[in-house]
C-alpha positions in Angstrom: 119.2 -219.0 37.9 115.7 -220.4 37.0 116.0 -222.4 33.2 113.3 -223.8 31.5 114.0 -226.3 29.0 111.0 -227.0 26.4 111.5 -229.9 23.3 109.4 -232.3 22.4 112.9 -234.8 21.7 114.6 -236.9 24.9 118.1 -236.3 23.4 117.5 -232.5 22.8 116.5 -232.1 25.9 119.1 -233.9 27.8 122.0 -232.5 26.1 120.1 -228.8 27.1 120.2 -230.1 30.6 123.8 -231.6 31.1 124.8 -227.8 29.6 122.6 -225.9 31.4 122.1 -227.4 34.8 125.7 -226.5 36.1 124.2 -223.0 36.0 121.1 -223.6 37.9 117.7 -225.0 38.5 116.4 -226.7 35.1 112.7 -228.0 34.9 111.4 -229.3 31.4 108.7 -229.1 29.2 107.6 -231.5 26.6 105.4 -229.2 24.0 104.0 -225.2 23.9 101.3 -225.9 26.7 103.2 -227.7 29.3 105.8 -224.7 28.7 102.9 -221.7 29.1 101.6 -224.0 32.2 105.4 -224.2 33.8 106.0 -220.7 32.8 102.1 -219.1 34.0 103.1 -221.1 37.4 106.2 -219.4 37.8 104.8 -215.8 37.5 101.7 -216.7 40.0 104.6 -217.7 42.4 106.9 -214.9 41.2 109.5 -217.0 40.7 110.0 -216.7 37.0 112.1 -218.2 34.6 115.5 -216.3 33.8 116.1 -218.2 30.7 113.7 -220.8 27.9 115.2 -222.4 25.7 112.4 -223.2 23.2 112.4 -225.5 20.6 110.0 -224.3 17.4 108.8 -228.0 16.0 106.8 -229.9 18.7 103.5 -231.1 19.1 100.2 -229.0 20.5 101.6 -226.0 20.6 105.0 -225.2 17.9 107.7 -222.7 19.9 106.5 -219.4 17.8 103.3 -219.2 19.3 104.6 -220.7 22.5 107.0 -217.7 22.8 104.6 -215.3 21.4 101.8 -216.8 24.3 105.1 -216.7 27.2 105.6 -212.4 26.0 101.9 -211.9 27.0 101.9 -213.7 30.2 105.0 -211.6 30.9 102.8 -208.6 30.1 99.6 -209.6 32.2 102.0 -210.6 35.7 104.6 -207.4 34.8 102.9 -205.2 37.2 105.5 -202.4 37.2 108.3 -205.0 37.5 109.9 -206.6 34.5 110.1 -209.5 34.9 110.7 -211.4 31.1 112.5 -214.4 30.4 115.3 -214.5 28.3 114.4 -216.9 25.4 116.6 -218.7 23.5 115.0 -220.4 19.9 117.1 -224.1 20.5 116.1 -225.8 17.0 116.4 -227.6 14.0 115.1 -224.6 11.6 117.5 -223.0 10.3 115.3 -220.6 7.5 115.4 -217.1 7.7 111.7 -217.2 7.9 111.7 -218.8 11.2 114.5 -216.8 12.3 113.1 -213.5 11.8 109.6 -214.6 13.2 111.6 -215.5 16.6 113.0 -211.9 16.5 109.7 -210.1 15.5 108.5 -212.5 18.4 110.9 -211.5 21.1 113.3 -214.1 21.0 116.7 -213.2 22.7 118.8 -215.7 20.5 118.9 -218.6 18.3 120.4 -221.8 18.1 120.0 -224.2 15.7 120.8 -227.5 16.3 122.2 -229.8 17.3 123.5 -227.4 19.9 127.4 -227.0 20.1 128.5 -226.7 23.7 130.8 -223.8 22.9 127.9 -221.7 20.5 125.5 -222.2 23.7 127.9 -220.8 25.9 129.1 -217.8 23.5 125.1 -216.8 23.8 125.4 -217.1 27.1 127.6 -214.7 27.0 126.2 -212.4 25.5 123.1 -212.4 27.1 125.0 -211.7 30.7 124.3 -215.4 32.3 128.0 -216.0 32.5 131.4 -214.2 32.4 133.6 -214.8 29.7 136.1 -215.9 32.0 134.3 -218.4 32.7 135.0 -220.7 29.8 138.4 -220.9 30.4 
């Protein structure tokens, strides 16, 4: 599995990627545009991302528009394939404004931090990236 990890904090970030890189290859991503640069590169390769977990409050670019800019690059590189991400919303906004946007937006989930171990694998789960026999 091909993860991509995008938040602007260290300690986010590395808590994302002692959870997630048990289940396969993790890169990172600091803001919006080093996430649509990491994620355009993977569809010119066609090697995409399986899962993003995207952060909403970072610098450049926030994660609403950086998941709404990630659902059209799906769109332009589908080419009768499909191909898109899941994406997870990792963050601190826990509003139901920001919530529904991330679903209007295509979001697969949400998380609000800080990210319990046991809630990240539970949407895991239910997005078919692991068995739930697996967390036994």
């Amino acid at each position: 599995m091909r993860i991509l990890i995008v938040d602007d904090d260290y300690i986010s970030r590395r808590i994302l990627l002692d959870h997630l890189s048990p289940l396969g290859l993790c890169d990172i991503a600091v803001d919006g545009v080093e996430a649509l640069e990491a994620v355009h590169l993977s569809l010119e390769e066609d090697r995409p991302y399986d899962l993003i977990c995207l952060d909403i409050e970072m610098p450049k670019m926030d994660g609403q528009k950086t998941l709404q800019r990630i659902r059209d690059l799906e769109l332009q590189f589908r080419d009768n394939k499909w191909i898109d991400a899941k994406i997870l919303m990792t963050t601190a906004m826990d509003d139901w404004k920001n919530i529904s946007r991330a679903f209007r937006e295509q979001s697969d989930g949400y998380l609000v931090k800080p990210i319990i171990l046991d809630d990240l694998l539970q949407k895991l789960e239910e997005l078919d990236f692991i068995a739930p026999e697996s967390r036994i």
